[in-house]
C-alpha positions as CSV (number, residue, x, y, z in Angstrom):
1,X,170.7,99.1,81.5
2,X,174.0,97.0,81.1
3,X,174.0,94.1,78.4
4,X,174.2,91.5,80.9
5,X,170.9,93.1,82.6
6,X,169.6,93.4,79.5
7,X,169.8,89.6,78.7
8,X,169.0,88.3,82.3
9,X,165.7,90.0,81.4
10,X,165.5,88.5,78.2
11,X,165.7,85.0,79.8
12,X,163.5,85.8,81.9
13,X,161.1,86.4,79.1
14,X,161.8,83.4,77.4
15,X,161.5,81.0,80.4
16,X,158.1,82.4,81.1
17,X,156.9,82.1,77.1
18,X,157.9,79.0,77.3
19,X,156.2,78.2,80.8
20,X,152.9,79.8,80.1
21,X,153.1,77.5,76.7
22,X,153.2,74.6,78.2
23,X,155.3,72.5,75.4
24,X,154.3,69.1,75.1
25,X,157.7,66.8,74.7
26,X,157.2,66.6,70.5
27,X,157.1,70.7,70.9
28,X,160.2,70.8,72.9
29,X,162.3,69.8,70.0
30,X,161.2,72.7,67.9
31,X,161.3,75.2,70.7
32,X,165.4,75.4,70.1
33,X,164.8,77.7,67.0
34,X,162.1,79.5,68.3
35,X,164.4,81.0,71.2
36,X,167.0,81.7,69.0
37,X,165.0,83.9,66.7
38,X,163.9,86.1,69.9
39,X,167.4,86.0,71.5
40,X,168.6,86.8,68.1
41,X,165.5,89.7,67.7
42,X,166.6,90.9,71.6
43,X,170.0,91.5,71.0
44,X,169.2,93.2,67.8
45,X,167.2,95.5,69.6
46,X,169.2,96.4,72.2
47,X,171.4,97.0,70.0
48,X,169.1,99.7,68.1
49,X,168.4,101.6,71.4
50,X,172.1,101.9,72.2
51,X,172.9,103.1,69.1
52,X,169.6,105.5,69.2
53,X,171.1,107.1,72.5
54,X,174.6,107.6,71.1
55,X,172.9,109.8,68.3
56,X,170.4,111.4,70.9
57,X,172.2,114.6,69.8
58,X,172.4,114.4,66.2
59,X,168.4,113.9,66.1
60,X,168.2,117.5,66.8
61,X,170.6,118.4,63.6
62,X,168.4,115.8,61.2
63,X,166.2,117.2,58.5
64,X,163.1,115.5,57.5
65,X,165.0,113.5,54.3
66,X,167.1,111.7,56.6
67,X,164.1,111.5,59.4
68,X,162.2,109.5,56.9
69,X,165.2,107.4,55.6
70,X,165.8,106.6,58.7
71,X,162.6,105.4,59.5
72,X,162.3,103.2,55.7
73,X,165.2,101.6,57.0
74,X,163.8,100.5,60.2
75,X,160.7,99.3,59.1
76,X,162.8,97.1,56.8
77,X,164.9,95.9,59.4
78,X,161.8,95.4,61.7
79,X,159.8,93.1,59.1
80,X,162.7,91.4,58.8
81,X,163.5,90.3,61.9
82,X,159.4,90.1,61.9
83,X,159.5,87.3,59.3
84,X,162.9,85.7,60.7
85,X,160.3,84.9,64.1
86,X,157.7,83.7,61.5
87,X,159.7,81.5,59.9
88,X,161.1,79.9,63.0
89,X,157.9,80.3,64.8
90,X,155.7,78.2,61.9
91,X,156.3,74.6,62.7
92,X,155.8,75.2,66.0
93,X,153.0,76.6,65.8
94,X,151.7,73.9,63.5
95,X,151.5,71.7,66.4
96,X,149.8,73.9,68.6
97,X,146.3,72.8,70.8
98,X,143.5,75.7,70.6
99,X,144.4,76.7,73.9
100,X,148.1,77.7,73.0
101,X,147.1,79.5,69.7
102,X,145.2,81.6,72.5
103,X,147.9,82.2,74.8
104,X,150.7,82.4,72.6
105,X,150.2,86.0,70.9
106,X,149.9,87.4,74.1
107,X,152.9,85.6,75.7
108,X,154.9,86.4,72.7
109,X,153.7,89.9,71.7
110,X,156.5,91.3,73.8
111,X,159.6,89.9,72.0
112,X,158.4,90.8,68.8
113,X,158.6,94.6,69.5
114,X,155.1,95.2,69.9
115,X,153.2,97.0,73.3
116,X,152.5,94.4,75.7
117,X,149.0,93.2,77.1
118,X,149.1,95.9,79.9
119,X,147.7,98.6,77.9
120,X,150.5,99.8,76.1
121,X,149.7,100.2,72.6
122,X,148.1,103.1,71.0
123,X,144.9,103.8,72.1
124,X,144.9,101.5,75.0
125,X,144.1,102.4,79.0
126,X,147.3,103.9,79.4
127,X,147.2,106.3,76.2
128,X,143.5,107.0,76.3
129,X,144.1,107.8,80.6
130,X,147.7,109.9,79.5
131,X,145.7,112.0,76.9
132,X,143.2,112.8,79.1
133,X,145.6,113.5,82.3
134,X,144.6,110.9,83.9
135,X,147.2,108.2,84.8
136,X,146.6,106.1,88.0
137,X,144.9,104.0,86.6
138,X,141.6,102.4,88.2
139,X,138.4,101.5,86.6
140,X,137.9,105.3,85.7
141,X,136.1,105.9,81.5
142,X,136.0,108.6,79.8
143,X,132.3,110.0,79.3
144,X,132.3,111.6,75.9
145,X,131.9,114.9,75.0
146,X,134.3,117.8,76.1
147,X,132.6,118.3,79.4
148,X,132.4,115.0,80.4
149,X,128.9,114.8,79.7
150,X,127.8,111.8,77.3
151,X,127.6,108.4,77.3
152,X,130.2,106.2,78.4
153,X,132.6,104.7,76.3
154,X,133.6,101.2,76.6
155,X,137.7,100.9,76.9
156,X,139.5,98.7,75.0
């Protein structure tokens, strides 16, 4: 993915966050730092996953030392750019309705770095089908027990 693909997707994202919040005029005006936090959090991380690929090679050749200070510094960076959101995100939020401090995680889990809504995260549809070899989806659950035999498990 180019840079410019990667940002035509990214204001895609951010027209539709702001779409499915339906900003009021008052909210408008403190939208403005809102986007630049997640344009600034985008580019950051497309940064990150060029750089990742240019040292797909050097991972082999990495010890577990630099594994693991590699990973410190990431999680630093990422609650970073975590609180950066926050901070820009916070008087928005402020002046949300109930229904868009409903909507909002969802429409915004995306641009924060996190799995999206379509089962993505760990231990979701999509993991819980993969680990059992089962990806097509559908309304199929997993009946407990090694054999398949048990009760059925609710997904999640």
């Amino acid at each position: 993915m180019t840079q410019d693909d990667f940002n035509r997707f990214v204001d895609a994202r951010i027209a539709g966050i702001k779409a499915g919040l339906r900003l009021t005029g008052d909210q408008e005006r403190l939208w403005q730092p809102v986007e630049n936090a997640i344009r600034t959090n985008a580019g950051e991380r497309f940064t990150r996953f060029e750089q990742r690929r240019d040292r797909r090679d050097q991972r082999q050749s990495t010890d577990f030392m630099q594994r693991l200070e590699q990973r410190g510094a990431s999680m630093t960076e990422n609650a970073q750019r975590t609180t950066a959101i926050a901070t820009a995100m916070r008087p928005l939020w402020d002046t949300f309705n109930e229904d868009q401090k409903r909507i909002a995680p969802r429409l915004l889990r995306p641009v924060m770095g996190e799995p999206g809504w379509r089962g993505e995260r760990r231990g979701g549809r999509r993991d819980h089908a993969m680990h059992h070899g089962r990806m097509g989806g559908g309304m199929e659950h997993h009946r407990g027990g090694p054999h398949g035999q048990g009760q059925q498990q609710n997904p999640q």
